[in-house]
LOKOLSE-705624 format. One record per atom (N, C-alpha, C, O): z, y, x negated; residue in three letters. Coordinates in steps of 0.1 Angstrom, whole numbers, padded with zeros to 4 digits, always signed. Layout:
// residues N
ZYXALA;...
// end
This chain:
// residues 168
-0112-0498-0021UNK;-0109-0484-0020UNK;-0110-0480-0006UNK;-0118-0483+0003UNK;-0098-0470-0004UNK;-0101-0461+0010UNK;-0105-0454+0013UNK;-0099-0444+0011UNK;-0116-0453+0019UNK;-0124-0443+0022UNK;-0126-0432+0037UNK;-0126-0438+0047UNK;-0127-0421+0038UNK;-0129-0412+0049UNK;-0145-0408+0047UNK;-0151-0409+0037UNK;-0149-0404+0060UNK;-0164-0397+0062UNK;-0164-0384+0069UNK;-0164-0384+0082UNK;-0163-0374+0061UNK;-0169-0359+0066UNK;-0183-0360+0067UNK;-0191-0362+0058UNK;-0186-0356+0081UNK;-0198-0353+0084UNK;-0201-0373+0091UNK;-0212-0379+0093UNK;-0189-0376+0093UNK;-0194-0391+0101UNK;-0205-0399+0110UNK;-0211-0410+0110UNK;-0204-0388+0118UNK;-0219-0391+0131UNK;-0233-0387+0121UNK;-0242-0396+0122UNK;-0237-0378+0113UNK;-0248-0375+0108UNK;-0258-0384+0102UNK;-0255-0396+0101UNK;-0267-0380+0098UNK;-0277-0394+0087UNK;-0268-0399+0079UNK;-0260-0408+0083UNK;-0268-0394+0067UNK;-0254-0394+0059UNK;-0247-0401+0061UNK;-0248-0412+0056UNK;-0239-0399+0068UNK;-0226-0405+0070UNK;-0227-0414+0077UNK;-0218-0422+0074UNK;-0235-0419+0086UNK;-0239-0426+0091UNK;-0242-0440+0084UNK;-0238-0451+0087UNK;-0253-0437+0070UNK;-0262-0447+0063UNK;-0246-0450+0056UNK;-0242-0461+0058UNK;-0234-0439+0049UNK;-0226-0445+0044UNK;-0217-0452+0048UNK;-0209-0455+0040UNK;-0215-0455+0064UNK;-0207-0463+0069UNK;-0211-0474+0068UNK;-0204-0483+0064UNK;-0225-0477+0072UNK;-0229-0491+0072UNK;-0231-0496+0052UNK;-0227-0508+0050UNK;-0234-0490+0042UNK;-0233-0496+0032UNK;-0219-0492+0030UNK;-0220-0492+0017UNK;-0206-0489+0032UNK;-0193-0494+0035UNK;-0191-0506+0035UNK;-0187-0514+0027UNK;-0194-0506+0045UNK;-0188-0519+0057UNK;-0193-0532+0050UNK;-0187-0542+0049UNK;-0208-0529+0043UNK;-0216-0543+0034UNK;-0205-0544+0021UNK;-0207-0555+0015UNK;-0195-0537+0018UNK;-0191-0534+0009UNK;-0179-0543+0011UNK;-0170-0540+0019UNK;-0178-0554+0001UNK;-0165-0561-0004UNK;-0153-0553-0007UNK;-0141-0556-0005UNK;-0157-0538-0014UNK;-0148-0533-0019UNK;-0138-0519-0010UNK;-0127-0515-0013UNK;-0146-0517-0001UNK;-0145-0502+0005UNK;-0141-0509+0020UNK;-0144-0519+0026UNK;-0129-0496+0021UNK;-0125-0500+0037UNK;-0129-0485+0042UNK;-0129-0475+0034UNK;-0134-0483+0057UNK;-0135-0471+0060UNK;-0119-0469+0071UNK;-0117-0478+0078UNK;-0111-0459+0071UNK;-0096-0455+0071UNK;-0102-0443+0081UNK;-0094-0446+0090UNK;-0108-0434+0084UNK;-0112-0426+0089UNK;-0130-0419+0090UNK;-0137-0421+0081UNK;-0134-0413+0099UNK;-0142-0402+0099UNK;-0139-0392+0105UNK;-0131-0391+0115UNK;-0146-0381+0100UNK;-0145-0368+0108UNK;-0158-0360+0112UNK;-0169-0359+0105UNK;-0156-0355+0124UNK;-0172-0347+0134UNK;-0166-0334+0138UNK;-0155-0331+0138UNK;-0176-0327+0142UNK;-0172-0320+0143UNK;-0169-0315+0160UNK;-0178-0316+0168UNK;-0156-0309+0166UNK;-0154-0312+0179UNK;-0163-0310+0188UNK;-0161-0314+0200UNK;-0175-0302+0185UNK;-0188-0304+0194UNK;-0193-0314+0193UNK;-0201-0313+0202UNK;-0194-0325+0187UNK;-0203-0335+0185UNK;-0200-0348+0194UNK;-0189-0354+0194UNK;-0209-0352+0200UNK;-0216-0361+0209UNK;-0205-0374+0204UNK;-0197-0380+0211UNK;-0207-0378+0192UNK;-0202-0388+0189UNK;-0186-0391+0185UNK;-0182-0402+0183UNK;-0175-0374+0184UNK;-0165-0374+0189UNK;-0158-0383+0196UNK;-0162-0387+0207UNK;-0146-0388+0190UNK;-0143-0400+0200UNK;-0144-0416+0199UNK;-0135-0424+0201UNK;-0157-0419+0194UNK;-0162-0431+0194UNK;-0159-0439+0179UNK;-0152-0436+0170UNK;-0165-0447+0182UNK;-0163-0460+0169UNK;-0175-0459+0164UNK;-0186-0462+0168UNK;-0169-0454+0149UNK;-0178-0454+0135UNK;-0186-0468+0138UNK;-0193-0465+0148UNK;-0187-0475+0136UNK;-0196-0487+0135UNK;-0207-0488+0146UNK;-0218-0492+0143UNK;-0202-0485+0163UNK;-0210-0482+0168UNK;-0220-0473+0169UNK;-0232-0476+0173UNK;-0216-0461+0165UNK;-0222-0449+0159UNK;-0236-0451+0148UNK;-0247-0446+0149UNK;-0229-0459+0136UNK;-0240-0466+0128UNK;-0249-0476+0129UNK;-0259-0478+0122UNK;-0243-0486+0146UNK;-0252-0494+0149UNK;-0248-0505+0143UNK;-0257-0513+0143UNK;-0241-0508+0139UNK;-0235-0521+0131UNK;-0221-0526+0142UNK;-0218-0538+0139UNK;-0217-0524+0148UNK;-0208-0531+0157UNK;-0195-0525+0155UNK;-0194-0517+0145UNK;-0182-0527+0163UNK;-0169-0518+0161UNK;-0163-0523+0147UNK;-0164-0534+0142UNK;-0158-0512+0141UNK;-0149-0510+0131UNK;-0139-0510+0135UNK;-0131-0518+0129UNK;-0133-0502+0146UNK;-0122-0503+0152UNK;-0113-0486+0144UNK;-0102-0482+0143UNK;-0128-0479+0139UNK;-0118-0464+0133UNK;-0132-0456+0142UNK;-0144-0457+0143UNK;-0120-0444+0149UNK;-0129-0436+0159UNK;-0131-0422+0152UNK;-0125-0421+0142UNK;-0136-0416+0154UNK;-0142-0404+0150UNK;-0130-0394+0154UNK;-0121-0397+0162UNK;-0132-0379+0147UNK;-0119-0369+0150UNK;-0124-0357+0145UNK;-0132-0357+0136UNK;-0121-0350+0149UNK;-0125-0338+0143UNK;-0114-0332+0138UNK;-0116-0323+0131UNK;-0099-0336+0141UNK;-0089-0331+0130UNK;-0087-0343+0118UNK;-0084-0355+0117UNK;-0094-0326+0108UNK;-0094-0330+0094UNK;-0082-0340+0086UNK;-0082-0349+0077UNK;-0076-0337+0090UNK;-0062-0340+0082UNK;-0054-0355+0088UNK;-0047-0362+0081UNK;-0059-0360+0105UNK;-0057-0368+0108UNK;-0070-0379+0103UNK;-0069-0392+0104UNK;-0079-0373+0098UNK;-0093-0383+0096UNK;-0091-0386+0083UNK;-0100-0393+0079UNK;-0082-0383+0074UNK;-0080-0385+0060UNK;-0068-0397+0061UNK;-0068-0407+0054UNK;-0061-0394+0070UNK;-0048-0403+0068UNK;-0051-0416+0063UNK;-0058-0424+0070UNK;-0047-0420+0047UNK;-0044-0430+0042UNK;-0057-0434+0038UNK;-0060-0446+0038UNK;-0062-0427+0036UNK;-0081-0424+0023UNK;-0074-0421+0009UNK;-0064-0414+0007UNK;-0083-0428-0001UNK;-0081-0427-0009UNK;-0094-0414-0018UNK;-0093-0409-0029UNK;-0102-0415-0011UNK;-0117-0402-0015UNK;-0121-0403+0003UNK;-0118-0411+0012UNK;-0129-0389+0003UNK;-0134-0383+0013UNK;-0148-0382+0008UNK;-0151-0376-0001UNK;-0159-0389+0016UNK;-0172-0388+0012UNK;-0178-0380+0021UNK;-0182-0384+0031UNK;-0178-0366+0016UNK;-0186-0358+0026UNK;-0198-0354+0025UNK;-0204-0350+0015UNK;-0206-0357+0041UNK;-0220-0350+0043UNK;-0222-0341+0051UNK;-0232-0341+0058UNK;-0213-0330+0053UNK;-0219-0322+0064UNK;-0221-0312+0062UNK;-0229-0311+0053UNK;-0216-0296+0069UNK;-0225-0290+0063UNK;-0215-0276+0062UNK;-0205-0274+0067UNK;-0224-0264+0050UNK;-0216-0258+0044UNK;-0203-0250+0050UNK;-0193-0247+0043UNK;-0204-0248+0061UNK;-0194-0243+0068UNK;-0180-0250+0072UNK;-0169-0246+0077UNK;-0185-0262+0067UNK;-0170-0272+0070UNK;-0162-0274+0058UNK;-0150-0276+0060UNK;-0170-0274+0042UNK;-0163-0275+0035UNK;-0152-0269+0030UNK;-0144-0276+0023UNK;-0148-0256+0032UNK;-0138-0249+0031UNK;-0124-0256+0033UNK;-0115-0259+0025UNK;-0127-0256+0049UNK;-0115-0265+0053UNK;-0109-0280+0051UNK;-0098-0285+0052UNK;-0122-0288+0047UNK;-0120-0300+0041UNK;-0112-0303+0030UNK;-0104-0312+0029UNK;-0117-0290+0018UNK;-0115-0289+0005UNK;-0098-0289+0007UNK;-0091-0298+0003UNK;-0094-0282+0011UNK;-0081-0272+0013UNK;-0071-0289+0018UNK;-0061-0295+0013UNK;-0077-0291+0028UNK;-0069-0303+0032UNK;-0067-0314+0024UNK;-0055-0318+0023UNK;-0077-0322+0018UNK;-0082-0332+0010UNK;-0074-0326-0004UNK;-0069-0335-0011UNK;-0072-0313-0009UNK;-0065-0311-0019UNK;-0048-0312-0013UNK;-0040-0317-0021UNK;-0044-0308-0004UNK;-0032-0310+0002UNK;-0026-0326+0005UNK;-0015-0330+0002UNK;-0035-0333+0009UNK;-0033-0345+0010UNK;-0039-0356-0001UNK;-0043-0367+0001UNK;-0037-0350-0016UNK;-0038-0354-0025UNK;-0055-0364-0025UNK;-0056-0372-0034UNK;-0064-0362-0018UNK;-0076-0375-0017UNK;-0086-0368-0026UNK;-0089-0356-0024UNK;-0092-0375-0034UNK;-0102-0374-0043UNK;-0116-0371-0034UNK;-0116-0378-0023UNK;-0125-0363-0035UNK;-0137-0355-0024UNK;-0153-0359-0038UNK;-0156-0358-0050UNK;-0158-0364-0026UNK;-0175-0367-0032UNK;-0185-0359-0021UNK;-0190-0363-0011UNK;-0186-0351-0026UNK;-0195-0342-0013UNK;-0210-0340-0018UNK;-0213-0336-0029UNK;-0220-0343-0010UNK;-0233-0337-0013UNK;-0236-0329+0001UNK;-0246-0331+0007UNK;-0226-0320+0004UNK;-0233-0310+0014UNK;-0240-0293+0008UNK;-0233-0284+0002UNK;-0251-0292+0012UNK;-0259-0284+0008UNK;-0256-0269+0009UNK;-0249-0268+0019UNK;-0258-0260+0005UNK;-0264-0245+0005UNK;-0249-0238+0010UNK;-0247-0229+0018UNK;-0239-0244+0001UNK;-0228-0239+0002UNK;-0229-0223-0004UNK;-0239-0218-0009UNK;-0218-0216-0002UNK;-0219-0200-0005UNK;-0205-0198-0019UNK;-0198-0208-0022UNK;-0205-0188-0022UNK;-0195-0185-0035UNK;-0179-0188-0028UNK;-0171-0191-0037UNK;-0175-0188-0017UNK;-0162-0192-0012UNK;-0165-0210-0012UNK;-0155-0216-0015UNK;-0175-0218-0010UNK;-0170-0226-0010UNK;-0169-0232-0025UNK;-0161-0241-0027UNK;-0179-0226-0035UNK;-0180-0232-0047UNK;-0165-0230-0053UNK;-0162-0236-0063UNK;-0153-0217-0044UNK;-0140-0215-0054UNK;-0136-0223-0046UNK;-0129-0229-0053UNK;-0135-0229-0034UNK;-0128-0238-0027UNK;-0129-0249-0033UNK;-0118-0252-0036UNK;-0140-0258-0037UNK;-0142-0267-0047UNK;-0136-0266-0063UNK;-0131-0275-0069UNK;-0137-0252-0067UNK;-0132-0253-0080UNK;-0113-0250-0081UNK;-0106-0250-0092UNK;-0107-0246-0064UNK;-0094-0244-0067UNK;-0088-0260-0059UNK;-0077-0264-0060UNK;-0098-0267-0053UNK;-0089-0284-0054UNK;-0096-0290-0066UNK;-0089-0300-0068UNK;-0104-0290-0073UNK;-0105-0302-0086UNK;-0092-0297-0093UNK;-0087-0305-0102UNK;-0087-0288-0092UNK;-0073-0284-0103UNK;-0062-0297-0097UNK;-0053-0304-0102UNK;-0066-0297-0085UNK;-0056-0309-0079UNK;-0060-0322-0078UNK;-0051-0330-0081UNK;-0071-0327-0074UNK;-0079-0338-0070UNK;-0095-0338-0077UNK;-0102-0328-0079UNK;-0096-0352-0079UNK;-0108-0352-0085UNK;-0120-0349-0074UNK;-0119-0350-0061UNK;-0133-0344-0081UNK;-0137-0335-0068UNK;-0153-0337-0076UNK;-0155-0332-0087UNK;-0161-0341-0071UNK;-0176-0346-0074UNK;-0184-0337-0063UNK;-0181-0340-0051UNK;-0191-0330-0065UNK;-0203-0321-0060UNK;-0219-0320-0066UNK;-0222-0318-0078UNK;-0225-0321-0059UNK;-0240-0320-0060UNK;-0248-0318-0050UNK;-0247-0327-0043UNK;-0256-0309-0045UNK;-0263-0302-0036UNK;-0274-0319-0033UNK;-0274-0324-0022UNK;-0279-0324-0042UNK;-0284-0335-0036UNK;-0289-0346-0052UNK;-0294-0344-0063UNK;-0279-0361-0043UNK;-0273-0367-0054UNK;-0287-0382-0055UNK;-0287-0395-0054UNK;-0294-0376-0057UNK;-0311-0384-0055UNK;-0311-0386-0074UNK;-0308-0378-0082UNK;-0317-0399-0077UNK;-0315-0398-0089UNK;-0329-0390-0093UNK;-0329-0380-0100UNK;-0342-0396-0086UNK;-0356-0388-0087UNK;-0349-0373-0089UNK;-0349-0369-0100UNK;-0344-0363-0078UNK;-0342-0351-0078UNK;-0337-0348-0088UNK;-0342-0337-0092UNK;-0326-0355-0099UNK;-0319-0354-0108UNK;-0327-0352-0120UNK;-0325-0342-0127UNK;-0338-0362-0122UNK;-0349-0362-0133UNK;-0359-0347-0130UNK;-0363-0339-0138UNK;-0361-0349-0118UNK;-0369-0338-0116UNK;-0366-0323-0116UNK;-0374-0315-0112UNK;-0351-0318-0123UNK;-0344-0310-0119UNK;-0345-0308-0136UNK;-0350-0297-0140UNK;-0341-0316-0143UNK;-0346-0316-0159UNK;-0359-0313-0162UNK;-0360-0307-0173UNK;-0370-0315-0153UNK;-0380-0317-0161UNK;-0385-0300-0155UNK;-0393-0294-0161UNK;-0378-0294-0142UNK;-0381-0281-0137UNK;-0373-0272-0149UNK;-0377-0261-0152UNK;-0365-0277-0154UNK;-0356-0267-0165UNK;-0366-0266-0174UNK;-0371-0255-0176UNK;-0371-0276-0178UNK;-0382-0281-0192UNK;-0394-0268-0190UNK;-0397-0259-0198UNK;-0400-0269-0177UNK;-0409-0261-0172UNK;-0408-0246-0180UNK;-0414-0241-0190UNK;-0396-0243-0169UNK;-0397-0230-0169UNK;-0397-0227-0183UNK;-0408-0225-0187UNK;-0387-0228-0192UNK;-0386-0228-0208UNK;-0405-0227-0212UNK;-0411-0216-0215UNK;-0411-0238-0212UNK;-0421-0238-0212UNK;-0431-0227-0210UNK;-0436-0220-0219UNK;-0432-0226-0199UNK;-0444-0216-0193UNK;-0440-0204-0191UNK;-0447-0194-0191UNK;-0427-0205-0189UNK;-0424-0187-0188UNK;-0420-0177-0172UNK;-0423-0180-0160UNK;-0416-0169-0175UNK;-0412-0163-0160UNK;-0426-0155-0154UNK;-0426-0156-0142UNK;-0436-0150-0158UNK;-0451-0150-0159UNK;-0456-0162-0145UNK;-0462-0158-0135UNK;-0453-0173-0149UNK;-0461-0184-0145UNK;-0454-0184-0127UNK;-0442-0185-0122UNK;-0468-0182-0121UNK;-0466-0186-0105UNK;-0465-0202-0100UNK;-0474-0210-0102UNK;-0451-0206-0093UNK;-0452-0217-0085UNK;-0449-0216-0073UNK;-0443-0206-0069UNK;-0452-0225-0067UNK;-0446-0225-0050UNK;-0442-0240-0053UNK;-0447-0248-0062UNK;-0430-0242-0041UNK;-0422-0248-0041UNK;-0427-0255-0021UNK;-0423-0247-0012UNK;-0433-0264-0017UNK;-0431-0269-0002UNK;-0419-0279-0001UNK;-0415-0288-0009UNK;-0414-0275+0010UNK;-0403-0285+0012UNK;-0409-0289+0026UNK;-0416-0282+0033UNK;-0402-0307+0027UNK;-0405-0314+0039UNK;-0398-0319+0039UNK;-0392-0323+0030UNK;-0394-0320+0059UNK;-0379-0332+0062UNK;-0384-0335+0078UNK;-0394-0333+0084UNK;-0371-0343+0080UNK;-0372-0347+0090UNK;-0372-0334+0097UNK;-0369-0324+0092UNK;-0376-0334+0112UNK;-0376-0325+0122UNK;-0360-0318+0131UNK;-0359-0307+0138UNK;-0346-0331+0127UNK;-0332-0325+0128UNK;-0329-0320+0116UNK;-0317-0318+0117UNK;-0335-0316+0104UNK;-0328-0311+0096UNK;-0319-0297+0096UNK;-0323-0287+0102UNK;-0310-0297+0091UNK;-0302-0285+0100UNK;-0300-0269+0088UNK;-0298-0257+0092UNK;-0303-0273+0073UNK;-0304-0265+0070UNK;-0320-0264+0059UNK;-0324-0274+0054UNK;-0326-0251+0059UNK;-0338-0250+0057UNK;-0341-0232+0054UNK;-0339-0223+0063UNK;-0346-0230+0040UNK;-0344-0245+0025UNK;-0335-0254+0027UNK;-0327-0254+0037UNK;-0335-0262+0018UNK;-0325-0273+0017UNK;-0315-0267+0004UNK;-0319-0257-0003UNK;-0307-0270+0002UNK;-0301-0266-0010UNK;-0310-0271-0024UNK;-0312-0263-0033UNK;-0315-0285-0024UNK;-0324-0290-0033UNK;-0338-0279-0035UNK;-0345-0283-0044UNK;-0342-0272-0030UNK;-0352-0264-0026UNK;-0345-0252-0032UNK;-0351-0246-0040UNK;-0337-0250-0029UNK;-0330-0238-0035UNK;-0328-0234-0052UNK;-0329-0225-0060UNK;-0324-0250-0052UNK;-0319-0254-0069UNK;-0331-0252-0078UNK;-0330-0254-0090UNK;
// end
């Protein structure tokens, strides 16, 4: 499969280039950064630390898809808009876990799945996933009554905060 990386330079995108590249089945065809970013330019593989791929980074969207078959995006809510829009224009299937998106992007996501398959999750952790059940279970449970606090912890670049998972 062909794959593109929204949000390419980041953690993210970064860890999914190199389990890419380990990957018999996945070719990486593109990434995209955003045109402020540092790593602009350069070679995905270098970027992840694993050696040239020989596919350089871009920040036009549309040229970073060319000949992807899904777009695995990590970046962040302000980008998806325009991703969505393109990635549905250029027919590519979109796997996004970027966070703390707003009501324009959730219709941006729900007017390309009418076109392309389109997978979203604020954060695709299977632990988070159980634990997201078992917070449903809760509340049911104990009631709107019952006081919790919620601590979130991250790394010290995290860029948005809450996290969307914190939010959920």
């Amino acid at each position: 499969m062909k794959l593109a990386i929204f949000g390419a330079t980041g953690r993210m995108g970064q860890a999914i280039t190199r389990l890419a590249h380990a990957s018999n089945d996945l070719q990486i065809v593109g990434g995209i950064c955003s045109d402020q970013d540092a790593g602009l330019g350069k070679d995905m593989g270098e970027i992840a630390g694993i050696g040239q791929l020989g596919v350089v980074t871009t920040a036009d969207i549309a040229s970073g898809l060319l000949g992807a078959e899904v777009v695995i995006d990590f970046s962040t809510a302000s980008a998806v808009v325009p991703l969505l829009s393109v990635a549905a224009r250029q027919k590519i299937a979109v796997v996004s876990g970027t966070t703390n998106i707003d009501e324009a992007a959730k219709k941006a996501f729900d007017k390309a799945a009418q076109t392309v398959p389109v997978m979203w999750a604020p954060n695709m952790s299977l632990g988070v996933q159980v634990l997201s059940e078992l917070v449903q279970h809760a509340v049911k449970r104990l009631g709107p009554a019952f006081d919790v606090e919620i601590t979130e912890i991250h790394h010290r670049k995290k860029i948005d905060s809450p996290s969307g998972t914190a939010k959920r």
